[in-house]
MDTraj code that builds the backbone (N, CA, C; nanometers):
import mdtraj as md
import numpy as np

residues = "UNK UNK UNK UNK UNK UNK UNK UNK UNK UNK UNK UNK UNK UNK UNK UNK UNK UNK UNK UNK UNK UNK UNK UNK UNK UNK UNK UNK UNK UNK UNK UNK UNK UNK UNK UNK UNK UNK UNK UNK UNK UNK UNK UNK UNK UNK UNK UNK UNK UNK UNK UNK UNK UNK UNK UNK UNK UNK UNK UNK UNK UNK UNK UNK UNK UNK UNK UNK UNK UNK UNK UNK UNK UNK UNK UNK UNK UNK UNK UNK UNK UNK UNK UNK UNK UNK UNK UNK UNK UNK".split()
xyz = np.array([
    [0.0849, -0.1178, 0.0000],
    [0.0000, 0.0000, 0.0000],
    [0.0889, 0.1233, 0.0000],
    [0.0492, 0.2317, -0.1120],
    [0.1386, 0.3423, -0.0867],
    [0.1404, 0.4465, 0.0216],
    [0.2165, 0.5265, 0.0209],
    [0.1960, 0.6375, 0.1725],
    [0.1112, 0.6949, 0.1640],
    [0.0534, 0.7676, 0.0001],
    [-0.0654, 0.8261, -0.0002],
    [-0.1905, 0.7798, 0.0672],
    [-0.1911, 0.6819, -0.0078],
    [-0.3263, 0.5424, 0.0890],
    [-0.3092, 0.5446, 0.2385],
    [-0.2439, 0.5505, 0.2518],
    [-0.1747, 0.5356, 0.4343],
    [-0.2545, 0.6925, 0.5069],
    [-0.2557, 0.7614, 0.4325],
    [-0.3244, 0.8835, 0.4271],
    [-0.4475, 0.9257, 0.4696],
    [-0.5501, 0.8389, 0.4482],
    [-0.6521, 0.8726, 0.3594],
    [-0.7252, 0.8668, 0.5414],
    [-0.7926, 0.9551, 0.5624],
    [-0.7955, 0.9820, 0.7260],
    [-0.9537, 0.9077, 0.7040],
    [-0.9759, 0.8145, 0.8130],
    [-1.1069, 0.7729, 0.8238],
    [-1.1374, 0.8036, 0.9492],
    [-1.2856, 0.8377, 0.9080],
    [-1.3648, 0.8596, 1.0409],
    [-1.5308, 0.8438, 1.0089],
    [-1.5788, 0.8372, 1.1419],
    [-1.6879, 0.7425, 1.2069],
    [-1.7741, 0.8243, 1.0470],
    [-1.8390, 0.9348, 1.0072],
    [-1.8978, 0.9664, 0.8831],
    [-1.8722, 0.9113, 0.8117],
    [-1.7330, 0.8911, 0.7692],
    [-1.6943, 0.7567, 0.6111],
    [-1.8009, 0.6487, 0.5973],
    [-1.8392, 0.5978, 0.7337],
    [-1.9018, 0.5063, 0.7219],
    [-2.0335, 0.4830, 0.8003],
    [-2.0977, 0.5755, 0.7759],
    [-2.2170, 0.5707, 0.8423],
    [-2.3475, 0.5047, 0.7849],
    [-2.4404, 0.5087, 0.8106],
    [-2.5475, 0.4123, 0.6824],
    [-2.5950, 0.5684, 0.5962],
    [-2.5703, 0.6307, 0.6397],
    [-2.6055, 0.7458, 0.5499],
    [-2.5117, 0.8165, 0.4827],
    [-2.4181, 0.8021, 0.4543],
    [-2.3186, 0.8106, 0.4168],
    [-2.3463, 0.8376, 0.2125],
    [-2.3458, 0.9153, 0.1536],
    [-2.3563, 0.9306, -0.0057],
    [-2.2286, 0.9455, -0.0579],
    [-2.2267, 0.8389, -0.1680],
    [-2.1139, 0.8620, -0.2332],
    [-2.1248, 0.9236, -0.3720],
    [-2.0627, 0.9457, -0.4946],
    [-2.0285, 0.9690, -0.5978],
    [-1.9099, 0.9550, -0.6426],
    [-1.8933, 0.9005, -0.7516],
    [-1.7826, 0.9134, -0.8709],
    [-1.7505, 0.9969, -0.8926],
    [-1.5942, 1.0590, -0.8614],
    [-1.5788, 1.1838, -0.9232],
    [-1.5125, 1.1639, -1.1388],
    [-1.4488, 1.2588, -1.1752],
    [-1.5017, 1.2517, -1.3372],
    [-1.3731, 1.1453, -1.3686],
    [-1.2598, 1.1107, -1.2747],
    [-1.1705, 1.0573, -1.2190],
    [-1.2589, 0.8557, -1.2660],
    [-1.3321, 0.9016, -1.1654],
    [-1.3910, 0.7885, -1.1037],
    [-1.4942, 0.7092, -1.2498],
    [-1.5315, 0.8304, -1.3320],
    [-1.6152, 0.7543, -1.4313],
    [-1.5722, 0.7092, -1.5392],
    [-1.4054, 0.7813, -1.5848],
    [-1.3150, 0.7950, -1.6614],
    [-1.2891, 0.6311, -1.6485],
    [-1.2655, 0.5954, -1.5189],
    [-1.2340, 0.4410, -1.4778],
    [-1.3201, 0.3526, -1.4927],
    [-1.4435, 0.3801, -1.4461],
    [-1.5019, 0.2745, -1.4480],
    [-1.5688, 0.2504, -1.6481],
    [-1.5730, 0.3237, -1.6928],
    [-1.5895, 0.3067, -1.8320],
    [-1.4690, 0.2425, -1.8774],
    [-1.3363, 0.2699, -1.9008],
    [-1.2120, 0.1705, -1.9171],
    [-1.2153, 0.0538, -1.8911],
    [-1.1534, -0.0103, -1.9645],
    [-1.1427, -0.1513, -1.9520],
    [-1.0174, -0.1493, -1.9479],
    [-1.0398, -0.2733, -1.8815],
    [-0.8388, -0.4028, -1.8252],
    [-0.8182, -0.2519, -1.6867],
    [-0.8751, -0.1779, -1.6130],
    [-0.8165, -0.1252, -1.5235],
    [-0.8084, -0.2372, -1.4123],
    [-0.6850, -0.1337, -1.3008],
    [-0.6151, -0.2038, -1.2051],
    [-0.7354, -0.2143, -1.0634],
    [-0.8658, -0.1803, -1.0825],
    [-0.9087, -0.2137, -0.9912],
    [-0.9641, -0.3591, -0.9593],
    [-0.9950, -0.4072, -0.7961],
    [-1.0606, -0.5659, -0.7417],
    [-1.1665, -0.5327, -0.8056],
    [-1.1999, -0.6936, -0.7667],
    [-1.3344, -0.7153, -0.8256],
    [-1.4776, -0.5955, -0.7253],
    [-1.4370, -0.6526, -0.5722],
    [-1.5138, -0.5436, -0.4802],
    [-1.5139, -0.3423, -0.4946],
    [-1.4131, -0.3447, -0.5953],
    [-1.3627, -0.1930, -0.5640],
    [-1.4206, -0.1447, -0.7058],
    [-1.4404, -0.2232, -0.7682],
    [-1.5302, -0.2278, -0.9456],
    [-1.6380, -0.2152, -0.9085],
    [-1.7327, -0.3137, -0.8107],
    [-1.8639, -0.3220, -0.7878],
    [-1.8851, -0.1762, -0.7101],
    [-1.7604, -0.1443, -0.5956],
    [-1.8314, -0.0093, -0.5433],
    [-1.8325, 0.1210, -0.5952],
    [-1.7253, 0.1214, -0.7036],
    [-1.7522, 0.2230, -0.8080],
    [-1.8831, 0.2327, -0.8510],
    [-1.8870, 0.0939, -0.9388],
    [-2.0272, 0.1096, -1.0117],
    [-2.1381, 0.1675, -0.9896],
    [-2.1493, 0.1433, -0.8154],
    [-2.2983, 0.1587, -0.7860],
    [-2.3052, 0.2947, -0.7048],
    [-2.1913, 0.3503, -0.6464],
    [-2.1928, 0.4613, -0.6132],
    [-2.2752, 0.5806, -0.7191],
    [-2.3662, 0.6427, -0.7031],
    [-2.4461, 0.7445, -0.7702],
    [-2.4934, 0.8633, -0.7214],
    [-2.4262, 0.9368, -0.5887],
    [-2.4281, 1.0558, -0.5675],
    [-2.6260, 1.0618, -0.4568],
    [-2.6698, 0.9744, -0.4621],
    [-2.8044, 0.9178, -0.3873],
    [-2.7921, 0.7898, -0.3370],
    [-2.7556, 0.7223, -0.3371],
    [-2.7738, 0.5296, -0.2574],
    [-2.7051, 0.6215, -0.1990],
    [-2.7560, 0.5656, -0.0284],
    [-2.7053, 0.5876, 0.0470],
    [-2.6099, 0.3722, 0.1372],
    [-2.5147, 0.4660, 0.2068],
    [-2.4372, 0.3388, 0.2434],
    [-2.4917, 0.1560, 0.3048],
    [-2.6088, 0.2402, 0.3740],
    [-2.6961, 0.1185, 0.4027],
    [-2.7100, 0.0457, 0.2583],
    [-2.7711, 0.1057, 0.1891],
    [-2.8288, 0.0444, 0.0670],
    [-2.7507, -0.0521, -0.0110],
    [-2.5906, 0.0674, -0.0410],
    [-2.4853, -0.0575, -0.0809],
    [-2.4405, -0.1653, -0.0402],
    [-2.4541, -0.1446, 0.0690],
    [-2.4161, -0.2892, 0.1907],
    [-2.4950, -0.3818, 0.1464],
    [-2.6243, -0.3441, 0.1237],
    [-2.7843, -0.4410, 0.1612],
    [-2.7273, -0.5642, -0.0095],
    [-2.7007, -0.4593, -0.1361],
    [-2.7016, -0.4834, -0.2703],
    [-2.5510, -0.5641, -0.2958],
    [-2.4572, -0.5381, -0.2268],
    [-2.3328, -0.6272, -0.2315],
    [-2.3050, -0.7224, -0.1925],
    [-2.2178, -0.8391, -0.3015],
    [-2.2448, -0.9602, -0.2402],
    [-2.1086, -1.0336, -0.1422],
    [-2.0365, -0.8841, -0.1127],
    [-1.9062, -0.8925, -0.0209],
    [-1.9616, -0.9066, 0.1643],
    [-1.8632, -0.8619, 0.1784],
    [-1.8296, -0.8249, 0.3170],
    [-1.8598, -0.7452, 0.3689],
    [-1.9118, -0.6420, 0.4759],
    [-1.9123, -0.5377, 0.4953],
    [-1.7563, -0.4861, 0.5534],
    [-1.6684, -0.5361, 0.5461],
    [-1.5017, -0.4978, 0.5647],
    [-1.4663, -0.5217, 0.3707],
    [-1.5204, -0.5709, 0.3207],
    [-1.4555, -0.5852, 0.2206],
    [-1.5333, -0.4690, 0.1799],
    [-1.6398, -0.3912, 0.1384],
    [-1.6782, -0.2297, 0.1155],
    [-1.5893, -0.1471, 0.1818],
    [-1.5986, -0.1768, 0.2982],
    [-1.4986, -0.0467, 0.3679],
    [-1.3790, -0.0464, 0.3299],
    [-1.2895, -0.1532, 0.3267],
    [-1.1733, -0.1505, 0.1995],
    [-1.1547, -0.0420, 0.0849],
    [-1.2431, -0.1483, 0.0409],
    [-1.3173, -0.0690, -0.0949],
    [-1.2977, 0.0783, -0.1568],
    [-1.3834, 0.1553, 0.0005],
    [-1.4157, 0.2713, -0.0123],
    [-1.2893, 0.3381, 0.0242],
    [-1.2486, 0.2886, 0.1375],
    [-1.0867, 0.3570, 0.1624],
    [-0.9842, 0.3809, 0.0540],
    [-1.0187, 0.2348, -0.0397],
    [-0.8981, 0.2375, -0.1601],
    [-0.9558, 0.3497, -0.2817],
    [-1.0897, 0.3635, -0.2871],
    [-1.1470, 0.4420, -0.4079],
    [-1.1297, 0.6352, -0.3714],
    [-1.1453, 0.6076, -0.2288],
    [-1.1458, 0.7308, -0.1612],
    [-0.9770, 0.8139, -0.2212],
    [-0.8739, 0.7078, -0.1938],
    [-0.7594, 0.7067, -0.2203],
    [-0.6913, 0.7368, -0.3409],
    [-0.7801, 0.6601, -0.4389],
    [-0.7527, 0.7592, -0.5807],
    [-0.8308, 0.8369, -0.6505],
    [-0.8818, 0.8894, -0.5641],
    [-1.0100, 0.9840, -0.5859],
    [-1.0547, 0.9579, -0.6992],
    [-1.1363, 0.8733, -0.6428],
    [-1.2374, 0.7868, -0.7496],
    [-1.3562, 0.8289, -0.7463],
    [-1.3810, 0.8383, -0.6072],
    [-1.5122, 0.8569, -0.5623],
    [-1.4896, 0.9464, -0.4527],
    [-1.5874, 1.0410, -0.4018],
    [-1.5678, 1.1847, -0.3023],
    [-1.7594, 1.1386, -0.2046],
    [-1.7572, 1.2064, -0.0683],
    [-1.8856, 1.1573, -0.0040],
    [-1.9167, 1.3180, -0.0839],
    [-2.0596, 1.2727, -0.1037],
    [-2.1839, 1.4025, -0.1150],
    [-2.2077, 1.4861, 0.0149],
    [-2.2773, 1.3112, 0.0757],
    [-2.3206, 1.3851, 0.2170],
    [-2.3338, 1.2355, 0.3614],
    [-2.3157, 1.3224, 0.4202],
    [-2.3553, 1.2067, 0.5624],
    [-2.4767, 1.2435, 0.6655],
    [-2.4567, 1.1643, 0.7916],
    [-2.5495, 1.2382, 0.8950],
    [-2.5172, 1.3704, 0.9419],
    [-2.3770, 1.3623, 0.9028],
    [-2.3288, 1.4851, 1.0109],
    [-2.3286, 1.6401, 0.8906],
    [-2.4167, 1.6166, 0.7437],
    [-2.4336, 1.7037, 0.7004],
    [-2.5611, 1.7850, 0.6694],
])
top = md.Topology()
chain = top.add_chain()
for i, resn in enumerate(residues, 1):
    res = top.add_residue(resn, chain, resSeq=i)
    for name in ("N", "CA", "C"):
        top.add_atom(name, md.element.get_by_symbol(name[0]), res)
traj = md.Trajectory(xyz[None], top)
């Protein structure tokens, strides 16, 4: 894992059930590409991230882990793939 990743500050909002994500233009650039370097889990949480599902929802629709999302989100967060909209605490 690089130092940047090592970075990427988490806290209790990252992961709340309300928690909104989005793709940033980063993030759609990728997931339209093919043969990229992302997991299979970090593909699926791109995908479904849409700026409305909120975090409960993705959890409910994935057929991982709920540590394997939070991964996920840490690693996408990391190459700014994806940015939160909004949480509880907004």
């Amino acid at each position: 894992m690089s130092a940047m990743r090592d970075r990427v500050p988490v806290s209790a909002e990252m992961f709340s059930d309300e928690a909104v994500y989005r793709r940033t233009t980063l993030g759609q650039r990728e997931l339209l590409r093919s043969g990229g370097t992302l997991s299979t889990p970090e593909l699926r949480v791109l995908a479904r991230v849409n700026g409305f599902t909120d975090l409960r929802c993705l959890v409910e629709l994935a057929p991982t882990d709920v540590s394997g999302i939070a991964q996920a989100i840490r690693e996408l967060i990391s190459q700014k793939l994806i940015e939160m909209v909004r949480s509880s605490a907004n």
